[in-house]
N, C-alpha and C positions, 0 to 999 in steps of 0.2 A: 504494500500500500504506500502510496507516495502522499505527503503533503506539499502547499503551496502555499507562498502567503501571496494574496490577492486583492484586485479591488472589490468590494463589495458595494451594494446597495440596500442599507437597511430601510423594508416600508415603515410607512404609519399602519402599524394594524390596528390603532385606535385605541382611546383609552377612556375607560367605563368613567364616570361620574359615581353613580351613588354606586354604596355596599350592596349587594345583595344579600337580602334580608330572611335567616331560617325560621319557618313557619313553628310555629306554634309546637304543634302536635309533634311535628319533629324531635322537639328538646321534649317534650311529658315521653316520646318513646324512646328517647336516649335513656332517661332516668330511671323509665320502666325495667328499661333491661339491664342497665346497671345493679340496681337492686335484686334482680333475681338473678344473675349471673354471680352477684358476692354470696346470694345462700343464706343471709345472716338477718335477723331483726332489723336491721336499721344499717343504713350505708351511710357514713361519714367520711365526707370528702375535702380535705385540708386546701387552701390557698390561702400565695399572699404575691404582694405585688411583682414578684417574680417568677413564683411558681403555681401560675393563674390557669393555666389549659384546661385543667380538668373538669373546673368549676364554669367556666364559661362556655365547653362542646355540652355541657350539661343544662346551663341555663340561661347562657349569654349576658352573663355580669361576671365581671372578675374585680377583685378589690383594688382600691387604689390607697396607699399607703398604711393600710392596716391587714392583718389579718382577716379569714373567713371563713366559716364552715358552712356545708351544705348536709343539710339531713333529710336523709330519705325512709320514711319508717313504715312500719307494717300496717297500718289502717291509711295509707295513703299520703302520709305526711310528705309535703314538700317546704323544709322550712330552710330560709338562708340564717344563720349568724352572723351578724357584722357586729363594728365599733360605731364609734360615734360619727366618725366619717359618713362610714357605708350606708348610715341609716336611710339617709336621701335619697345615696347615689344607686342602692342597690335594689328600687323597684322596678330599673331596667331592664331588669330580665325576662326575656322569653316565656322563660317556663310556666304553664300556667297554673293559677291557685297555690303558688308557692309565697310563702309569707315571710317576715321580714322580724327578726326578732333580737332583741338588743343585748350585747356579754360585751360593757367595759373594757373588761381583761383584753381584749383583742383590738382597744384602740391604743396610742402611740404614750408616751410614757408624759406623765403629770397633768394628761389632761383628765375630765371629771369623771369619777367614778364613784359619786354617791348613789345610781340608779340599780346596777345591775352589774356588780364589779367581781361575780366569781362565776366562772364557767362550769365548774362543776354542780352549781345550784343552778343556774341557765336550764342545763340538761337535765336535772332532773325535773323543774317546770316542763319541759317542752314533752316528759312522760317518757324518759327512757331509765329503763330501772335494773334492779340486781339480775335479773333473770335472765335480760336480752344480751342476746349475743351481737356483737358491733364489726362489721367489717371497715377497716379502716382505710381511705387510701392516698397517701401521701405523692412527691412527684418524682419518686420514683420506687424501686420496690428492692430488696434483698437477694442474690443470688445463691445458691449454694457456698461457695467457696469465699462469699462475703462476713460469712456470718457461725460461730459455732456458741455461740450460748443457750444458758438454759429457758429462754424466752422469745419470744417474738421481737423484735426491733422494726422499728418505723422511719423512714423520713417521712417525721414530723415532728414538729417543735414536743417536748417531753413535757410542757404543760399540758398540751392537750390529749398528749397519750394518758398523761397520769388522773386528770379531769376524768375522760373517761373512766379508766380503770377504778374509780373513786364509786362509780355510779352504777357500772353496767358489770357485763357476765364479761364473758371470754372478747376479748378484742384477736381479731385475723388481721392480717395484712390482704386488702381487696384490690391494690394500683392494678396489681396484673389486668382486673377486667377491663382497666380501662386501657393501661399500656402495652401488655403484650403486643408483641410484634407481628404475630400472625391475629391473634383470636380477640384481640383487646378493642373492644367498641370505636377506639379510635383510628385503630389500623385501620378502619375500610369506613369510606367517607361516602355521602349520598350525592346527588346530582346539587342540590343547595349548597351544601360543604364546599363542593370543586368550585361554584361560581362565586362564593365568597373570597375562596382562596385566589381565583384567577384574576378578580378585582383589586387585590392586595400584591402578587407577582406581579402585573403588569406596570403597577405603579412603583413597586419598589424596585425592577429591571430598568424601566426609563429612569428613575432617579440615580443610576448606577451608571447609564448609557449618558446621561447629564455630563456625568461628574468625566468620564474615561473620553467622551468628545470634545468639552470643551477643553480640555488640559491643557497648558499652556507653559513653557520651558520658563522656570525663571517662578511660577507659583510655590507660596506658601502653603502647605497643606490645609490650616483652615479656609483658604480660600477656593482651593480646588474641591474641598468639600462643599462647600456652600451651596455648590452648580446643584446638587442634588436636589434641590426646588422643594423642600420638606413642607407637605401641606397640613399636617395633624395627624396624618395618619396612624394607626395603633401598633408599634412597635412589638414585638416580642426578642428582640436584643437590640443592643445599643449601634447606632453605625459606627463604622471603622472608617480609616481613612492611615495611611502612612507612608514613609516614604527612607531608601535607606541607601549609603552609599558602601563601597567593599569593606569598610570596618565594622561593620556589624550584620546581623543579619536583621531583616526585613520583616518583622513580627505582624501578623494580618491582623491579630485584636486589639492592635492599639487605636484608641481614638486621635485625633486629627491634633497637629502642635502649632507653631508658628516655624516650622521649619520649613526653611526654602527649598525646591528638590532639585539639584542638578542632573545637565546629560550624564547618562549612564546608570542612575540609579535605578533601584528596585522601586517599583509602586502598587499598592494594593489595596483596594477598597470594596466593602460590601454594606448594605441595604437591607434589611430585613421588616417586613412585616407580618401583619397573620397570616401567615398562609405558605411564606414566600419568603425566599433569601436570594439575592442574588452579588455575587461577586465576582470580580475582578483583577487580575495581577497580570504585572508584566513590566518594562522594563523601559524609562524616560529614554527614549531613542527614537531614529528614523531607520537607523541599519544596525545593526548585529548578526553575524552570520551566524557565531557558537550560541547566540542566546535563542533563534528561531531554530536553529537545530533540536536544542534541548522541549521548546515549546511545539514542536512538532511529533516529539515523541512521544510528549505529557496527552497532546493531540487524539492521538492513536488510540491511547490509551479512554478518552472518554470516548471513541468510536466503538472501543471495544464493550462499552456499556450500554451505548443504545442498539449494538446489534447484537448484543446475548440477553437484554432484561424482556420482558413480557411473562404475561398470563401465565402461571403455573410451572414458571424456571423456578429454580432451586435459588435460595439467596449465596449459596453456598459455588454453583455455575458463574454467577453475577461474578464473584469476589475472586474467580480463580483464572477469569478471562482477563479484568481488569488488570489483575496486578503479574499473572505472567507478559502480556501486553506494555507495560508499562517496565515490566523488567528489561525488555531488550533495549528497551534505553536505558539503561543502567537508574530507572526511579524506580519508585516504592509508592504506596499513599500511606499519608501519616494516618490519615483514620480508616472509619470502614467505607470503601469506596460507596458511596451511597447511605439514608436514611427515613427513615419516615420521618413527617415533618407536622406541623400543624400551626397552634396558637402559639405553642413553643417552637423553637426554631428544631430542635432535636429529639424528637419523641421515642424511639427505641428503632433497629433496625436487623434485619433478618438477613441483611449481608454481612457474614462473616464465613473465617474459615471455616469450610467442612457441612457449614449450615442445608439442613434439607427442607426449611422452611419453606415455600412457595409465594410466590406474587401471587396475590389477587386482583380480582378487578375492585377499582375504588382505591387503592393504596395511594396516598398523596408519599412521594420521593422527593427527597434532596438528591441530587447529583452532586455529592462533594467528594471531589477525587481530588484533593489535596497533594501536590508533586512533593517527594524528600527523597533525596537530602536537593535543597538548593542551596550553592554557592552564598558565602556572606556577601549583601547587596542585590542579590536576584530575588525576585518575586515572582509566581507562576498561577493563574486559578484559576475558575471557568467554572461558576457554580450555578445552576439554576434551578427551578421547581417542575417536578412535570407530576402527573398522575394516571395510573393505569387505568383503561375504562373498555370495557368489552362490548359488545354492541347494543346490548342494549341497557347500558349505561350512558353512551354517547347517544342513543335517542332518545332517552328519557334529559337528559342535559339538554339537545337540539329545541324538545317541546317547550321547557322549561325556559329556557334561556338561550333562544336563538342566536344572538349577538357573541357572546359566549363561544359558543359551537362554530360560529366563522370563523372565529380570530385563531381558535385551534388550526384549523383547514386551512388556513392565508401563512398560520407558521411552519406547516406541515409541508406547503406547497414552497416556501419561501427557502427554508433547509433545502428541501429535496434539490432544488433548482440551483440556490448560489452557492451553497456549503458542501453538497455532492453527496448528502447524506438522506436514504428513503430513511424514513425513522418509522418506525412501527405501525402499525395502523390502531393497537391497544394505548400509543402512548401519547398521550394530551399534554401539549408544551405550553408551561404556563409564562414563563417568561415572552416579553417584548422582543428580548435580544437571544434567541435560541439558539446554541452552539457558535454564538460570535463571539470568537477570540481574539481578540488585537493583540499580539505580543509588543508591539511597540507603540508606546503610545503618543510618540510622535511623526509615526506614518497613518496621518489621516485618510480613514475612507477603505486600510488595508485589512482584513483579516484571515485566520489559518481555513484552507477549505481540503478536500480531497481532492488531489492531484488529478 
Protein backbone atom coordinates (compact mmCIF):
# COMPACT_ATOMS: atom_id res chain seq x y z
CA UNK A 1 0.00 0.00 0.00
CA UNK A 2 1.43 3.37 -0.99
CA UNK A 3 0.71 6.70 0.75
CA UNK A 4 0.75 10.36 -0.73
CA UNK A 5 0.59 13.42 0.62
CA UNK A 6 -1.92 15.47 -1.53
CA UNK A 7 -4.07 18.38 -2.31
CA UNK A 8 -7.36 17.90 -0.85
CA UNK A 9 -10.66 19.60 -0.82
CA UNK A 10 -12.46 19.54 2.28
CA UNK A 11 -16.75 20.15 1.73
CA UNK A 12 -19.17 21.83 3.92
CA UNK A 13 -21.01 18.86 4.88
CA UNK A 14 -22.99 21.28 7.08
CA UNK A 15 -23.25 21.97 10.56
CA UNK A 16 -26.42 21.06 12.73
CA UNK A 17 -27.72 24.17 14.98
CA UNK A 18 -29.73 22.62 17.71
CA UNK A 19 -28.83 19.35 19.91
CA UNK A 20 -30.89 16.69 19.07
CA UNK A 21 -33.06 16.11 21.74
CA UNK A 22 -33.70 12.04 23.55
CA UNK A 23 -37.38 11.50 23.81
CA UNK A 24 -38.72 10.95 26.95
CA UNK A 25 -39.40 7.27 27.09
CA UNK A 26 -36.08 6.63 25.91
CA UNK A 27 -34.39 7.67 29.32
CA UNK A 28 -37.62 5.83 31.62
CA UNK A 29 -36.35 2.63 29.26
CA UNK A 30 -32.79 3.22 29.96
CA UNK A 31 -33.57 3.26 33.61
CA UNK A 32 -35.95 0.48 33.40
CA UNK A 33 -33.23 -1.72 32.31
CA UNK A 34 -30.76 -0.60 34.30
CA UNK A 35 -32.48 -1.44 37.27
CA UNK A 36 -33.25 -4.91 36.27
CA UNK A 37 -30.15 -5.74 34.75
CA UNK A 38 -28.30 -4.73 38.51
CA UNK A 39 -30.86 -7.48 40.03
CA UNK A 40 -30.82 -5.57 43.31
CA UNK A 41 -33.71 -3.32 45.21
CA UNK A 42 -32.63 0.00 44.33
CA UNK A 43 -29.99 1.07 41.74
CA UNK A 44 -27.66 3.87 42.94
CA UNK A 45 -25.88 5.78 40.41
CA UNK A 46 -22.89 8.10 41.64
CA UNK A 47 -21.95 11.55 39.66
CA UNK A 48 -20.07 14.55 39.93
CA UNK A 49 -18.81 17.11 37.68
CA UNK A 50 -16.47 14.96 36.02
CA UNK A 51 -17.69 11.61 36.40
CA UNK A 52 -21.37 12.60 34.86
CA UNK A 53 -22.06 9.93 31.94
CA UNK A 54 -23.91 7.60 33.70
CA UNK A 55 -26.28 9.92 35.22
CA UNK A 56 -27.15 11.81 32.21
CA UNK A 57 -27.59 8.54 29.37
CA UNK A 58 -29.97 7.89 32.39
CA UNK A 59 -31.75 11.10 32.75
CA UNK A 60 -30.08 13.98 30.81
CA UNK A 61 -28.92 16.11 33.87
CA UNK A 62 -25.40 15.70 35.02
CA UNK A 63 -24.24 17.98 38.00
CA UNK A 64 -22.45 20.89 37.97
CA UNK A 65 -20.10 21.59 40.72
CA UNK A 66 -21.43 19.26 43.28
CA UNK A 67 -22.17 15.91 43.73
CA UNK A 68 -25.39 13.58 42.78
CA UNK A 69 -27.09 10.40 43.06
CA UNK A 70 -29.63 8.95 41.07
CA UNK A 71 -32.02 6.25 42.70
CA UNK A 72 -33.91 3.91 41.10
CA UNK A 73 -36.19 1.69 43.47
CA UNK A 74 -38.46 -1.02 43.50
CA UNK A 75 -42.01 0.53 43.52
CA UNK A 76 -40.85 2.74 40.78
CA UNK A 77 -38.95 5.38 42.38
CA UNK A 78 -37.09 7.72 40.15
CA UNK A 79 -35.56 10.02 42.58
CA UNK A 80 -32.26 12.52 41.73
CA UNK A 81 -30.06 13.74 44.83
CA UNK A 82 -28.57 17.00 44.46
CA UNK A 83 -26.94 19.82 46.62
CA UNK A 84 -27.89 23.17 46.99
CA UNK A 85 -26.66 23.89 43.55
CA UNK A 86 -28.56 21.17 41.69
CA UNK A 87 -31.71 21.84 43.22
CA UNK A 88 -32.63 24.40 40.37
CA UNK A 89 -30.49 23.08 37.86
CA UNK A 90 -31.52 19.40 38.10
CA UNK A 91 -35.32 19.49 36.93
CA UNK A 92 -33.76 19.36 33.54
CA UNK A 93 -33.95 16.16 33.19
CA UNK A 94 -35.59 13.98 30.64
CA UNK A 95 -36.47 11.23 32.64
CA UNK A 96 -39.96 11.29 33.58
CA UNK A 97 -41.79 11.53 37.13
CA UNK A 98 -38.30 11.54 38.59
CA UNK A 99 -38.11 13.84 41.49
CA UNK A 100 -35.65 16.11 42.92
CA UNK A 101 -34.65 15.79 46.58
CA UNK A 102 -32.23 17.72 48.73
CA UNK A 103 -28.74 15.97 50.80
CA UNK A 104 -26.57 19.15 51.80
CA UNK A 105 -23.76 16.77 52.36
CA UNK A 106 -23.39 16.72 48.43
CA UNK A 107 -23.02 20.52 48.12
CA UNK A 108 -19.55 22.28 48.19
CA UNK A 109 -17.83 22.94 51.58
CA UNK A 110 -19.31 25.81 54.15
CA UNK A 111 -22.14 26.44 52.23
CA UNK A 112 -25.79 25.94 54.22
CA UNK A 113 -26.41 22.90 55.72
CA UNK A 114 -29.19 23.56 58.36
CA UNK A 115 -31.86 21.71 55.97
CA UNK A 116 -30.83 18.35 55.11
CA UNK A 117 -27.03 17.95 55.98
CA UNK A 118 -26.74 13.98 56.34
CA UNK A 119 -27.15 11.46 53.43
CA UNK A 120 -27.47 8.71 55.21
CA UNK A 121 -30.93 10.20 56.93
CA UNK A 122 -31.79 11.42 53.13
CA UNK A 123 -31.80 7.78 52.33
CA UNK A 124 -33.54 6.55 54.79
CA UNK A 125 -36.44 9.35 54.09
CA UNK A 126 -36.47 8.41 50.59
CA UNK A 127 -37.58 4.43 52.01
CA UNK A 128 -34.41 2.59 51.58
CA UNK A 129 -34.00 0.27 54.51
CA UNK A 130 -31.94 -2.75 56.34
CA UNK A 131 -33.27 -5.37 54.18
CA UNK A 132 -32.70 -3.91 50.50
CA UNK A 133 -30.12 -4.95 48.80
CA UNK A 134 -28.35 -1.77 46.72
CA UNK A 135 -26.57 -2.06 43.45
CA UNK A 136 -24.11 0.58 43.24
CA UNK A 137 -22.48 2.13 40.30
CA UNK A 138 -19.70 4.40 40.22
CA UNK A 139 -17.44 5.49 36.85
CA UNK A 140 -15.89 2.84 36.72
CA UNK A 141 -15.80 -0.78 38.17
CA UNK A 142 -13.01 -3.22 39.67
CA UNK A 143 -11.38 -5.95 37.79
CA UNK A 144 -10.03 -9.18 38.98
CA UNK A 145 -6.55 -8.48 39.23
CA UNK A 146 -7.52 -4.88 40.71
CA UNK A 147 -8.61 -5.94 43.76
CA UNK A 148 -8.07 -8.89 46.46
CA UNK A 149 -9.84 -7.84 49.62
CA UNK A 150 -12.38 -9.11 51.83
CA UNK A 151 -15.08 -6.68 50.59
CA UNK A 152 -16.55 -5.06 47.70
CA UNK A 153 -14.71 -1.71 46.66
CA UNK A 154 -16.22 1.04 44.65
CA UNK A 155 -15.20 4.03 42.62
CA UNK A 156 -17.05 6.04 44.63
CA UNK A 157 -16.40 8.62 47.01
CA UNK A 158 -16.57 6.26 50.77
CA UNK A 159 -19.08 8.69 52.16
CA UNK A 160 -21.41 7.42 50.01
CA UNK A 161 -20.53 3.94 50.17
CA UNK A 162 -20.52 4.02 53.94
CA UNK A 163 -24.18 6.25 53.88
CA UNK A 164 -25.31 3.48 52.26
CA UNK A 165 -23.84 0.61 54.06
CA UNK A 166 -25.21 2.68 57.20
CA UNK A 167 -28.86 2.02 55.83
CA UNK A 168 -29.31 -0.69 53.51
CA UNK A 169 -28.55 -4.61 53.03
CA UNK A 170 -25.76 -5.80 50.89
CA UNK A 171 -24.33 -3.18 48.47
CA UNK A 172 -22.92 -4.90 44.80
CA UNK A 173 -20.86 -3.19 42.54
CA UNK A 174 -23.60 -2.48 39.33
CA UNK A 175 -21.13 0.01 36.75
CA UNK A 176 -20.77 -3.06 34.77
CA UNK A 177 -24.56 -2.80 33.46
CA UNK A 178 -23.88 0.37 32.60
CA UNK A 179 -20.01 0.18 31.34
CA UNK A 180 -19.31 -3.19 30.01
CA UNK A 181 -17.88 -3.02 26.89
CA UNK A 182 -19.90 -5.51 25.11
CA UNK A 183 -23.26 -5.81 27.35
CA UNK A 184 -23.22 -2.52 29.33
CA UNK A 185 -26.60 -0.32 28.33
CA UNK A 186 -24.16 2.19 27.11
CA UNK A 187 -22.07 0.16 24.76
CA UNK A 188 -24.84 0.17 22.10
CA UNK A 189 -26.59 3.49 21.45
CA UNK A 190 -30.01 4.17 19.69
CA UNK A 191 -30.64 6.19 16.57
CA UNK A 192 -31.30 9.56 19.12
CA UNK A 193 -27.98 8.78 20.96
CA UNK A 194 -25.94 8.67 17.38
CA UNK A 195 -27.79 12.06 16.38
CA UNK A 196 -26.93 13.79 19.58
CA UNK A 197 -23.59 12.58 19.22
CA UNK A 198 -23.04 13.53 15.51
CA UNK A 199 -24.38 17.04 16.43
CA UNK A 200 -21.43 17.32 19.07
CA UNK A 201 -18.58 15.47 16.52
CA UNK A 202 -19.37 17.72 13.91
CA UNK A 203 -18.96 20.71 16.00
CA UNK A 204 -16.09 19.63 17.95
CA UNK A 205 -14.12 18.21 14.38
CA UNK A 206 -14.79 21.83 12.74
CA UNK A 207 -13.41 23.50 15.96
CA UNK A 208 -10.38 21.28 15.50
CA UNK A 209 -10.35 21.97 11.55
CA UNK A 210 -10.52 25.87 12.82
CA UNK A 211 -7.76 25.66 14.98
CA UNK A 212 -5.10 23.15 12.27
CA UNK A 213 -6.29 25.78 9.11
CA UNK A 214 -5.84 28.75 10.31
CA UNK A 215 -2.25 28.20 11.90
CA UNK A 216 -0.12 30.47 11.34
CA UNK A 217 4.02 30.30 11.78
CA UNK A 218 5.00 32.77 14.32
CA UNK A 219 1.55 31.81 16.65
CA UNK A 220 1.37 31.74 20.21
CA UNK A 221 -0.49 28.77 21.31
CA UNK A 222 -3.31 30.54 23.09
CA UNK A 223 -3.96 32.06 20.03
CA UNK A 224 -3.86 29.20 17.80
CA UNK A 225 -6.30 27.82 20.07
CA UNK A 226 -8.78 30.42 20.03
CA UNK A 227 -9.53 29.64 16.08
CA UNK A 228 -11.54 26.97 17.70
CA UNK A 229 -14.77 29.26 17.76
CA UNK A 230 -15.84 27.65 21.38
CA UNK A 231 -19.73 28.37 21.28
CA UNK A 232 -21.00 26.76 24.89
CA UNK A 233 -20.92 23.69 23.83
CA UNK A 234 -20.83 20.67 26.62
CA UNK A 235 -17.58 19.53 27.02
CA UNK A 236 -16.62 16.09 28.51
CA UNK A 237 -12.63 16.98 28.71
CA UNK A 238 -10.88 19.95 28.80
CA UNK A 239 -9.35 21.10 25.10
CA UNK A 240 -5.79 20.70 24.50
CA UNK A 241 -3.66 22.79 22.44
CA UNK A 242 0.60 22.54 22.44
CA UNK A 243 3.38 22.83 20.99
CA UNK A 244 7.15 21.53 21.29
CA UNK A 245 10.53 21.97 19.96
CA UNK A 246 13.46 18.77 19.86
CA UNK A 247 14.14 19.38 23.75
CA UNK A 248 11.37 17.97 24.87
CA UNK A 249 8.76 15.85 23.87
CA UNK A 250 5.37 17.15 22.79
CA UNK A 251 2.72 16.00 25.57
CA UNK A 252 -1.10 16.18 23.76
CA UNK A 253 -2.80 16.83 27.28
CA UNK A 254 -1.59 19.98 27.93
CA UNK A 255 -3.70 22.87 27.63
CA UNK A 256 -2.70 25.80 25.50
CA UNK A 257 0.43 28.47 27.06
CA UNK A 258 1.73 31.66 25.77
CA UNK A 259 4.38 29.90 23.99
CA UNK A 260 5.23 30.86 20.44
CA UNK A 261 5.65 27.64 18.16
CA UNK A 262 8.43 27.67 15.78
CA UNK A 263 9.22 25.81 12.05
CA UNK A 264 9.94 22.40 12.89
CA UNK A 265 8.08 21.98 15.92
CA UNK A 266 5.65 19.22 17.01
CA UNK A 267 1.91 20.58 17.24
CA UNK A 268 -1.04 19.00 18.66
CA UNK A 269 -4.49 19.66 19.59
CA UNK A 270 -7.97 18.19 20.37
CA UNK A 271 -11.63 19.04 20.87
CA UNK A 272 -13.94 17.05 22.75
CA UNK A 273 -17.50 17.10 23.29
CA UNK A 274 -20.55 14.73 24.19
CA UNK A 275 -20.34 12.58 21.89
CA UNK A 276 -17.06 13.24 20.16
CA UNK A 277 -13.39 13.94 20.30
CA UNK A 278 -11.51 15.00 17.68
CA UNK A 279 -7.63 15.46 17.36
CA UNK A 280 -4.92 16.52 15.61
CA UNK A 281 -0.99 16.35 15.41
CA UNK A 282 1.76 16.92 13.21
CA UNK A 283 4.43 18.94 12.73
CA UNK A 284 5.00 23.31 12.11
CA UNK A 285 6.30 22.77 8.58
CA UNK A 286 5.73 22.88 4.68
CA UNK A 287 8.30 19.82 3.93
CA UNK A 288 9.75 17.12 5.82
CA UNK A 289 10.46 14.02 4.07
CA UNK A 290 11.50 11.71 7.57
CA UNK A 291 8.58 13.35 9.38
CA UNK A 292 5.79 12.39 6.28
CA UNK A 293 7.46 9.04 6.19
CA UNK A 294 6.87 8.36 9.66
CA UNK A 295 3.06 9.85 9.26
CA UNK A 296 2.41 7.66 6.46
CA UNK A 297 3.12 4.70 8.32
CA UNK A 298 1.07 5.84 11.42
CA UNK A 299 -1.39 6.40 8.07
CA UNK A 300 -1.46 2.74 7.39
CA UNK A 301 -1.91 1.97 10.33
CA UNK A 302 -5.40 3.77 10.85
CA UNK A 303 -6.39 2.07 7.34
CA UNK A 304 -5.78 -0.84 8.89
CA UNK A 305 -8.64 -0.16 11.38
CA UNK A 306 -11.36 0.96 9.00
CA UNK A 307 -10.66 -2.15 6.94
CA UNK A 308 -10.77 -4.82 9.68
CA UNK A 309 -13.52 -3.16 12.24
CA UNK A 310 -17.23 -3.93 11.52
CA UNK A 311 -20.38 -5.89 12.64
CA UNK A 312 -19.38 -8.98 14.65
CA UNK A 313 -15.13 -8.70 14.21
CA UNK A 314 -13.50 -9.61 17.33
CA UNK A 315 -12.13 -6.48 19.34
CA UNK A 316 -9.34 -8.68 19.65
CA UNK A 317 -8.93 -8.92 15.14
CA UNK A 318 -9.22 -4.90 15.55
CA UNK A 319 -6.05 -4.67 17.89
CA UNK A 320 -3.87 -7.32 16.05
CA UNK A 321 -4.29 -5.75 12.51
CA UNK A 322 -3.75 -2.32 13.94
CA UNK A 323 -0.77 -2.77 15.80
CA UNK A 324 1.12 -5.48 13.55
CA UNK A 325 0.36 -2.69 10.76
CA UNK A 326 1.76 -0.10 12.56
CA UNK A 327 4.66 -2.26 13.42
CA UNK A 328 6.28 -2.38 10.09
CA UNK A 329 6.90 1.17 10.64
CA UNK A 330 8.64 0.46 13.48
CA UNK A 331 5.21 2.29 15.88
CA UNK A 332 3.23 0.86 18.49
CA UNK A 333 -0.04 2.78 19.81
CA UNK A 334 0.35 3.91 23.22
CA UNK A 335 -3.36 2.86 24.07
CA UNK A 336 -5.98 0.41 22.82
CA UNK A 337 -6.19 1.29 19.21
CA UNK A 338 -9.67 2.27 19.47
CA UNK A 339 -12.67 2.97 22.32
CA UNK A 340 -16.14 3.37 23.06
CA UNK A 341 -16.83 6.66 23.62
CA UNK A 342 -19.94 8.71 24.99
CA UNK A 343 -20.62 11.67 27.56
CA UNK A 344 -17.36 10.78 28.71
CA UNK A 345 -14.69 10.89 26.25
CA UNK A 346 -13.42 7.03 27.30
CA UNK A 347 -16.04 4.70 28.29
CA UNK A 348 -14.42 1.13 28.24
CA UNK A 349 -13.27 -0.67 25.01
CA UNK A 350 -13.39 -4.28 23.68
CA UNK A 351 -10.17 -3.62 21.65
CA UNK A 352 -7.45 -5.36 23.21
CA UNK A 353 -5.01 -8.14 23.06
CA UNK A 354 -6.57 -11.40 22.54
CA UNK A 355 -10.14 -9.82 23.11
CA UNK A 356 -13.19 -12.19 21.56
CA UNK A 357 -15.56 -9.50 22.30
CA UNK A 358 -17.44 -8.59 19.06
CA UNK A 359 -18.62 -5.10 17.54
CA UNK A 360 -22.13 -4.59 17.46
CA UNK A 361 -24.36 -2.45 15.62
CA UNK A 362 -24.92 0.98 17.75
CA UNK A 363 -21.22 0.95 19.31
CA UNK A 364 -20.30 4.61 19.22
CA UNK A 365 -15.96 4.31 18.73
CA UNK A 366 -13.12 6.51 19.22
CA UNK A 367 -10.45 5.84 16.72
CA UNK A 368 -7.56 6.68 18.98
CA UNK A 369 -4.57 5.08 17.54
CA UNK A 370 -2.11 7.14 19.37
CA UNK A 371 1.70 6.61 17.21
CA UNK A 372 4.90 5.75 20.13
CA UNK A 373 7.48 6.18 20.46
CA UNK A 374 7.68 9.78 18.76
CA UNK A 375 10.84 11.48 18.55
CA UNK A 376 11.27 14.59 21.22
CA UNK A 377 9.58 17.49 19.29
CA UNK A 378 7.32 15.33 16.91
CA UNK A 379 3.75 15.03 17.33
CA UNK A 380 1.46 12.58 15.31
CA UNK A 381 -2.64 11.97 15.65
CA UNK A 382 -5.74 11.48 13.74
CA UNK A 383 -8.44 10.95 16.13
CA UNK A 384 -12.11 10.99 15.37
CA UNK A 385 -15.75 9.42 16.39
CA UNK A 386 -17.42 7.12 14.10
CA UNK A 387 -20.37 4.45 15.10
CA UNK A 388 -21.24 1.17 13.94
CA UNK A 389 -24.95 0.97 12.55
CA UNK A 390 -26.25 -2.04 10.42
CA UNK A 391 -29.15 -1.59 8.22
CA UNK A 392 -31.42 -1.19 9.93
CA UNK A 393 -30.07 1.12 12.29
CA UNK A 394 -29.10 3.46 9.55
CA UNK A 395 -32.88 3.58 8.54
CA UNK A 396 -34.25 3.84 11.46
CA UNK A 397 -31.58 7.04 11.82
CA UNK A 398 -32.40 8.17 7.97
CA UNK A 399 -36.48 8.39 9.25
CA UNK A 400 -35.50 9.97 12.34
CA UNK A 401 -33.18 12.39 11.24
CA UNK A 402 -32.69 12.62 7.69
CA UNK A 403 -30.05 15.52 7.65
CA UNK A 404 -28.11 13.25 9.86
CA UNK A 405 -28.19 10.21 7.58
CA UNK A 406 -26.67 12.72 4.45
CA UNK A 407 -23.97 14.04 6.20
CA UNK A 408 -22.99 10.26 6.95
CA UNK A 409 -23.28 9.47 2.88
CA UNK A 410 -21.55 13.07 1.71
CA UNK A 411 -18.52 11.67 4.30
CA UNK A 412 -18.63 8.23 3.08
CA UNK A 413 -18.69 9.47 -0.51
CA UNK A 414 -16.01 12.33 0.30
CA UNK A 415 -13.31 9.52 1.96
CA UNK A 416 -14.18 7.06 -0.72
CA UNK A 417 -13.35 9.75 -3.52
CA UNK A 418 -10.22 12.12 -2.10
CA UNK A 419 -8.79 9.80 0.66
CA UNK A 420 -8.98 6.50 -1.52
CA UNK A 421 -10.40 4.81 1.35
CA UNK A 422 -14.35 2.73 0.76
CA UNK A 423 -14.99 2.73 4.53
CA UNK A 424 -17.46 0.33 5.44
CA UNK A 425 -20.90 0.45 4.67
CA UNK A 426 -21.79 -0.43 8.81
CA UNK A 427 -19.59 2.50 9.64
CA UNK A 428 -21.10 6.02 10.22
CA UNK A 429 -18.26 8.95 10.23
CA UNK A 430 -19.07 11.39 12.71
CA UNK A 431 -16.42 13.63 12.23
CA UNK A 432 -16.53 16.86 9.72
CA UNK A 433 -12.93 16.11 8.96
CA UNK A 434 -12.82 12.09 8.38
CA UNK A 435 -9.48 10.47 7.86
CA UNK A 436 -7.98 14.03 7.20
CA UNK A 437 -4.51 14.03 8.17
CA UNK A 438 -2.26 17.07 7.43
CA UNK A 439 1.19 16.14 8.64
CA UNK A 440 2.37 19.56 8.01
CA UNK A 441 0.68 22.12 9.03
CA UNK A 442 2.19 24.54 7.07
CA UNK A 443 1.38 22.87 3.60
CA UNK A 444 -2.06 24.39 3.22
CA UNK A 445 -4.85 22.43 1.59
CA UNK A 446 -2.40 19.01 1.69
CA UNK A 447 -3.39 15.89 3.37
CA UNK A 448 -2.13 11.92 3.72
CA UNK A 449 -4.54 9.86 1.08
CA UNK A 450 -3.83 6.24 -0.45
CA UNK A 451 -1.42 6.29 -3.15
Amino acid sequence: MSIALRPITLPDFGTPLARPLIPAQTYAGRAEAARAAAGTDWLVVYADREHFANIVFLTGFEPRFEEALLLLGPKGERIIVAGNENMDYAPIAGLPDVSVRLCQALSLMAQDRSLKPNLAAVLRELGIGKGDSIGLAGWKYVVPEEWDGPKPTFFVPAYVVDSLALVAGAITDATHVLMHPTHGLRAVVDADQIAEAEWAATRASLAVWRIVSGFTLGDNELLAASRMGYAGEPMNCHPMFTTGDASRPVIGLKSPSARQAARGDGVTTAVSFWGGLTARAGLVSDHDEDFVAVASAYFKGLLAWYETADIGVEGGAIHEAVVSTLAAGGLRPALNPGHLTGHDEWMNSPICPGSSEKIASGMPFQIDIIPAPMPAGWALNCEDPVTFADAALKAEIAARHPEVAARFEARRAFVRDQIGVAVKENVLLLSAIPLVLPPLWLKKGYALTRG
